[in-house]
N, C-alpha and C positions, 0 to 999 in steps of 0.2 A: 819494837824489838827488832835485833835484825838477828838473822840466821844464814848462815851460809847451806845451803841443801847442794850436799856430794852426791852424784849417779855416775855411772855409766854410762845412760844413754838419754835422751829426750826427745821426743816426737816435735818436729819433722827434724830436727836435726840430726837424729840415729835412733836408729830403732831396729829390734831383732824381737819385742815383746812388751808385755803390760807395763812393764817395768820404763819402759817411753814415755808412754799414755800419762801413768804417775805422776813421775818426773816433770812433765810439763802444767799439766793440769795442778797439779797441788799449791808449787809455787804459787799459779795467777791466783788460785784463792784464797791464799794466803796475803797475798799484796793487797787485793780488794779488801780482804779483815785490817787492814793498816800496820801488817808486818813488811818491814825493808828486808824482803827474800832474795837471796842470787843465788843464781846456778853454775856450780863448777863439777865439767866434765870435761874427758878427754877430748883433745885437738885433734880427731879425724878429722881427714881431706874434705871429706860431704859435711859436714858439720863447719868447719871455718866457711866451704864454699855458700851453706845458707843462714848463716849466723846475719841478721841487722846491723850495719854499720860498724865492723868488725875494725880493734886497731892494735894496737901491740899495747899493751898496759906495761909491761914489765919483761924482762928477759934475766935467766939467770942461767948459770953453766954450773956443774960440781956436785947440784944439788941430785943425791940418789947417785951419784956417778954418771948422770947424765947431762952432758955437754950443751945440747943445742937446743937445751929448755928455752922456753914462750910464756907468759902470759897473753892472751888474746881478750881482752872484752867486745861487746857488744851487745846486742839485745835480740830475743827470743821474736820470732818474723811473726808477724800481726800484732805483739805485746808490747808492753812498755817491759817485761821482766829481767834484770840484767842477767847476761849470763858471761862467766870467763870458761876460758878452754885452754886446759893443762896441754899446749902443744909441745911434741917433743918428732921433728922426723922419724928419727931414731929408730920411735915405739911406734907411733900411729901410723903413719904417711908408706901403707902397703896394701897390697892385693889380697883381699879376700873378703873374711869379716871381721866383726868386733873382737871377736874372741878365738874365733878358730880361721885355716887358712881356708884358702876353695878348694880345697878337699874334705871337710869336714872335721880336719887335727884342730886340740886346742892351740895356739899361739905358744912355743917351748919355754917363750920369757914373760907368761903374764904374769909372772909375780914380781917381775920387776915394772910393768908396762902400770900394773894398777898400784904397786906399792907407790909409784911414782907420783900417777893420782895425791894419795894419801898424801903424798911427802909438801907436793902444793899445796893442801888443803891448810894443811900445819902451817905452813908460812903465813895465808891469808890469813887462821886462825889467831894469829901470834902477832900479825902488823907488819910481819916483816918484806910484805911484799907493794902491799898498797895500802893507804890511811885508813880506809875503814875496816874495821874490826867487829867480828858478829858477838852477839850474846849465847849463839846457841851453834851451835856448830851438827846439823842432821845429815846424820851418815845412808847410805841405801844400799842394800846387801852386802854380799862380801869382798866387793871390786871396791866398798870405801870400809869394809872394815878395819883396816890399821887406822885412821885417822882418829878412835877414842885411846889404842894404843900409845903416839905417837903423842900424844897429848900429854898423855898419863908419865908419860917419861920424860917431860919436859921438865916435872915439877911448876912449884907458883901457880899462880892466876892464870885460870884458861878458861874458856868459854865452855858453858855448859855442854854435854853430850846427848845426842840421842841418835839409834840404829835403830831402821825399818828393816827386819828382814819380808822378803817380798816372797821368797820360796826356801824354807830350809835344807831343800838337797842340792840346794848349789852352795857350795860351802869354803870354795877357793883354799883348798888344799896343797899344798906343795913341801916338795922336800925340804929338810932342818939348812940344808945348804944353801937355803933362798935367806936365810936370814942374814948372814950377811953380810950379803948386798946392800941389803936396806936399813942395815944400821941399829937390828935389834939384836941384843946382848943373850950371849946364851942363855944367862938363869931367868929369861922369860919360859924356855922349854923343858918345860914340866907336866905331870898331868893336871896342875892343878892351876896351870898357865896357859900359853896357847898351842902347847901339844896335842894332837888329837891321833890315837893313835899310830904313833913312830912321825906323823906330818906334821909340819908348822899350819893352823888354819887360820884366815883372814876372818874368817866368820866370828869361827871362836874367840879370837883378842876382839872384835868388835861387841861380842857377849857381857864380856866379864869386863872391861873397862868402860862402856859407856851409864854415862849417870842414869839414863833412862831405855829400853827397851820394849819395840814394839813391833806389834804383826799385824797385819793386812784385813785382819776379820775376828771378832772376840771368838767364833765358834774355834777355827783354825789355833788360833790363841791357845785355846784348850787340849784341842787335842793334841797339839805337838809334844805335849808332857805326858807322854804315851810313849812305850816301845815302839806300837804302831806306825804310829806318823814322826817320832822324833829324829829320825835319822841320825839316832848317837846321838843327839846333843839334850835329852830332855833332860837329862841329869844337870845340866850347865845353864838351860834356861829357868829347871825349877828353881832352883839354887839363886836365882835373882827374886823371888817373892812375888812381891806384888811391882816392885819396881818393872816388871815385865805383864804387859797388858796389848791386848788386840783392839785398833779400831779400825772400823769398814770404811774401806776404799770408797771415793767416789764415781763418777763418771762426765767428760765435758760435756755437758748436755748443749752447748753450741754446735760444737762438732756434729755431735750425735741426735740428731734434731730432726725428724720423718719430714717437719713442716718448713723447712729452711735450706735442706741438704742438697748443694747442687749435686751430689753424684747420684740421686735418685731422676727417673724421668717422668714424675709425680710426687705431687706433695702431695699432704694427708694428715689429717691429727685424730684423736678422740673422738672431736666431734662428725667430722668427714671422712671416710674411710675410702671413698672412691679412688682417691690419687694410690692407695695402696692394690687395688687391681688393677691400674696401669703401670705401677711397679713390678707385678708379677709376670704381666705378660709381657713386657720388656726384656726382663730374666730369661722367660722362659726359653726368647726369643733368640736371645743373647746366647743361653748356651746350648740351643738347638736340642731344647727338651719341645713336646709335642705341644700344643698352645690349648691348653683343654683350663678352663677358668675355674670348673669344679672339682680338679683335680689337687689332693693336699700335696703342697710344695717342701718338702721340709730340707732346712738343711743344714753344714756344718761349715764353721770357719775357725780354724785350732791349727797348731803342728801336730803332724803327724807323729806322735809319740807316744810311751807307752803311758805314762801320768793321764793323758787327754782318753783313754783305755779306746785309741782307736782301730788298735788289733779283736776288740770286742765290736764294735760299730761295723766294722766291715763285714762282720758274720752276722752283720743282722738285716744287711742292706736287701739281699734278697726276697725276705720277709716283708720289708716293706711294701718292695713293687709287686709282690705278691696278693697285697693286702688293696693294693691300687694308687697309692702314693709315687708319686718324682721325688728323688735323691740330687740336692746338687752337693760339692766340696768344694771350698777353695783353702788350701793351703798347701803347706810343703813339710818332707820331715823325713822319717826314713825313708830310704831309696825300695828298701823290700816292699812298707806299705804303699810308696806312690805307683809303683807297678802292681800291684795286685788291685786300687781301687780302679785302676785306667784299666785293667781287664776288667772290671764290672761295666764298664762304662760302655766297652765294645759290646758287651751283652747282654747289655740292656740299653739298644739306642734309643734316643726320644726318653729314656725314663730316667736315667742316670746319665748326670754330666760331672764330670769332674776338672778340676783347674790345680794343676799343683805346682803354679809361682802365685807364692802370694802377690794379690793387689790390692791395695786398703780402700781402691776407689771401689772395687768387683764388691769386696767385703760388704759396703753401703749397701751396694744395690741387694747383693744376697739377703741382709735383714730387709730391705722395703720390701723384697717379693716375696720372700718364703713365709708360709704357714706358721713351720714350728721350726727351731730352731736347737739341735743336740749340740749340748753342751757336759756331758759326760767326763768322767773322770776319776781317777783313783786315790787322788787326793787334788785339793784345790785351795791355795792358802785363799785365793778371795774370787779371783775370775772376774774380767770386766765384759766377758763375751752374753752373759748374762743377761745382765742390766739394759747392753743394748738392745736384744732382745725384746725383754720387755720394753722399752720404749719405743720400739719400731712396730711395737704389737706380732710379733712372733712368738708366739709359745716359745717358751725354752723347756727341754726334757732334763733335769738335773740329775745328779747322785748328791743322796742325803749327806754331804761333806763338804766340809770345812765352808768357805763364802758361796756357797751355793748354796746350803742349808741356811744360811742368814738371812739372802736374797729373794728366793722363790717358796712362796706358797701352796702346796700341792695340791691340788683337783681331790676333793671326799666330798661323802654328804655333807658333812657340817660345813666345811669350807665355801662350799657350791651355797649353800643354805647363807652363811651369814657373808655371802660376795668377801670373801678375803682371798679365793687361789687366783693363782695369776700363773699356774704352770704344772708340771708333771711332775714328780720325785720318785726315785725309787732306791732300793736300799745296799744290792749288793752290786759289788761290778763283773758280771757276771750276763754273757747273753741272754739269760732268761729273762731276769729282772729286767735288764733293759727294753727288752721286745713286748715285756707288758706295760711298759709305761709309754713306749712306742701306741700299740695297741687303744689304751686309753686315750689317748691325745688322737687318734684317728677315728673311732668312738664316739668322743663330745664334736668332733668336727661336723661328722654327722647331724648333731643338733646344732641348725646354725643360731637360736636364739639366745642358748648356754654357752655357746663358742663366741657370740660377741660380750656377752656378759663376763666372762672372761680376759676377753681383750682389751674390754674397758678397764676392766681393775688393774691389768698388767700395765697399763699403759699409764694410768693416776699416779704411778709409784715414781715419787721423788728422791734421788742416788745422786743430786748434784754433788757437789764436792763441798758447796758450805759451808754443812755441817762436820764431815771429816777437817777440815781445813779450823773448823771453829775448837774440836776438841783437840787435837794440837797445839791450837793456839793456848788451849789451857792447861795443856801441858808444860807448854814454853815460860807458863807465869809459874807455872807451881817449879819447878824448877830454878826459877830466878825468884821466887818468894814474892811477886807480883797479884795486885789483886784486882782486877779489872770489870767491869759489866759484860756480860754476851752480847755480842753485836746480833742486829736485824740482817737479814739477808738481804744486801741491797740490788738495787735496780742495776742489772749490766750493762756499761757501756758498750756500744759498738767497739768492735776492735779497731787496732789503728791501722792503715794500710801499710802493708810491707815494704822497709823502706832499700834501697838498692844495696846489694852488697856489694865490699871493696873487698870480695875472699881472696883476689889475685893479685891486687897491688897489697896486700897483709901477708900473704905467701910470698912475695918477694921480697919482701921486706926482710922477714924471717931468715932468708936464706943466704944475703947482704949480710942480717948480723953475723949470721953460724962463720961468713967468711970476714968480716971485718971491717964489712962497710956501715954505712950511714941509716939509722930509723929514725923516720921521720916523728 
């Protein structure tokens, strides 16, 4: 089968969240299943500069009304995975980030920046940019939701569709004037089109035109068909039946690997735990918390925001160190909460340390050292922050929702009795509830026999991607009326080593064509 898989973003080559990790992860498991998967995502600067042996595949002008369009191939660094990048100066090749500028504003033209996306996607969908042509064409949130659109208006023979939505409140809304730009006819806006309320949404035309729809976690899945968590759109996903189904995220268990990780200053597995006390007190060392070994280290690695309910977490930090526990954080997010946890931090030195630029390296080491691991939230389509968790042997403290409630097993008698918990739950998001499941996790710590028994089960649990990669795959037959056997989980190769990028002789290239020179 081949599939073309649309993102926005992919780890290492960009990234602002799970939605990277995905993005890249999915793909390789997919290829190991014997799908010919590529990845097409926008041409940022950082992205052509780390792309694997980067060339210009194709160049076009006009298309979306943008002039100094790119095709880029190459390949995903340590993988064999192909990936093209929708470059366009224009749109990408600026100061800030993916989506918003360095002040926090979203981007005023990303319905034109990501419509553009889509508009590439169509072209490779269609053949009309390079020979190979996918069977399946997999959209991911609302930065590729025109692409089931854009198809759908093509008429004839087109490649299967399928949309992942990854979070339903980001839903790429924008006013009826975006349209167009991008070449959609008014009697697409309707309510019973991609109107959504007086906006045109990306999301919503990615709903109602792809052949097939999916979310991030069956629990998640479920609850979105709820006022509650639908964010306006449960009427538009129930409304697809069954053709709309949740399957659980995986996690790169190479990456994320206690026994392998060079950003740890100890290994450690299941069977040896020691390299994870030398984790700890590296951390603790690192972020000039006190070096006390019996002391529960717990800690948090999330943006700052309100979904992640860390306006709740911060009211409960004192409680902690109260209770005799160390606090560390590493992320970023609102500017009110990174200043209100760096005053905890001053006020509690040696016990609370806090980091509010993310670093993915810091991140590693926070799971090898800490305890337990708060992973909180007000809603959660899947959460990858979890799983690592678990596999670095950190207790994770969850809310009973959405991929959290799929993932962890909560501490009860019965649980405790037949070894099935692997973590904390609690049910409201609400500083009480939280502080008792806090509480319980400091509690079994205490018993350190129940606390490894514990650790060991969180740690046996298997989230590679596989199996998320193997039910897709059978989605991608039942969709194409294909009837195949389930593949065995095979033996991983080594990766390949990263091979040198040419990102600056392909940026000059680029910029040669834009004036009307020569590409090689």
């Amino acid at each position: 089968m081949r599939v073309l898989f649309v993102t926005s973003e992919a780890f290492p080559l960009a990234k602002t969240g799970g939605l990277a990790d995905v993005s890249s992860a999915l793909p390789l498991a997919m290829a190991r299943q014997g799908i010919d998967v590529r990845i097409l995502m926008p041409g940022y600067p950082d992205a052509i500069e780390r792309l694997d042996s980067p060339r210009i595949a194709a160049r076009f002008s006009g298309l979306g009304g943008i002039e100094d369009g790119f095709l880029i191939s190459g390949r995903m660094p340590g993988t064999d995975v192909p990936v093209w990048l929708a470059a366009a100066p224009s749109l990408f090749e600026r100061p800030g980030g993916l989506y918003q500028d360095a002040d926090g504003r979203d981007w005023p033209d990303n319905a034109r920046r990501f419509g553009f996306l889509a508009q590439v996607a169509t072209a490779l969908a269609c053949g009309n940019l390079v020979t190979w042509v996918p069977d399946i064409v997999h959209a991911n949130d609302w930065h590729a939701g025109l692409v089931p659109l854009f198809l759908a208006m093509r008429g004839g023979h087109r490649p299967a569709t399928v949309l992942t939505i990854h979070n339903l409140a980001f839903q790429g809304n924008f006013p009826p004037e975006a349209m167009g730009p991008l070449g959609i006819p008014g009697e697409y806006f309707h309510p019973g089109g991609i109107e959504f309320y007086g906006q045109m949404s990306f999301l919503k035309a990615g709903i109602l035109f792809s052949d097939r729809v999916t979310t991030v976690s069956p629990n998640y899945a479920r609850e979105v068909l709820t006022p509650e968590f639908g964010c306006g759109m449960e009427g538009v996903l129930r409304s697809r039946g069954t053709n709309f189904v949740g399957i659980l995220n995986g996690i790169d268990t190479e990456r994320w690997d206690p026994a392998t990780d060079r950003c740890l200053p100890g290994a450690y597995d299941r069977k040896d735990l020691s390299g994870k006390q030398v984790c700890k007190a590296g951390l603790q060392g690192e972020l000039s918390l006190d070096g006390q070994a019996d002391r529960p280290l717990i800690g948090f690695v999330s943006r700052l925001a309100h979904q992640k309910m860390a306006d709740v977490l911060l009211d409960s930090v004192d409680g902690m160190v109260g209770a005799g526990a160390q606090f560390a954080l590493v992320g970023e997010g609102d500017p009110t909460l990174e200043i209100a946890f760096q005053r905890l931090a001053d006020r509690h030195p040696g016990r609370v340390a806090v980091r509010t630029t993310y670093d993915e390296r810091l991140a590693h080491r926070l799971h090898g050292g800490a305890d337990i691991l708060m992973v909180p939230a007000r809603y959660e389509p899947c959460g990858l922050t979890q799983m690592y968790a678990l596999r670095y042997g950190a207790l994770p403290v969850v809310r009973n929702t959405g991929g959290l409630a799929d993932t962890v097993v909560g501490v009860s008698p019965s649980t405790l009795s037949a070894r099935t918990a692997t973590g904390f739950v609690f049910e409201d998001a609400t500083t009480v509830s939280l502080t008792g499941a806090v509480g319980q996790a400091l509690d079994l710590y205490r018993r350190p026999d129940v606390w490894r028994s514990v650790q060991d089960q969180a740690m046996a649990q298997n989230f590679s991607w596989f199996e998320s990669a193997a039910k897709y795959a059978k989605l991608y037959r039942e969709l194409l009326g294909r009837c195949e056997p389930p593949l065995e989980e095979p033996r991983r190769p080594a990766l390949a080593a990263a091979g040198s990028a040419g990102a600056a002789m392909v940026r000059r290239a680029a910029r040669a064509a834009v004036s009307g020179g020569d590409v090689a």
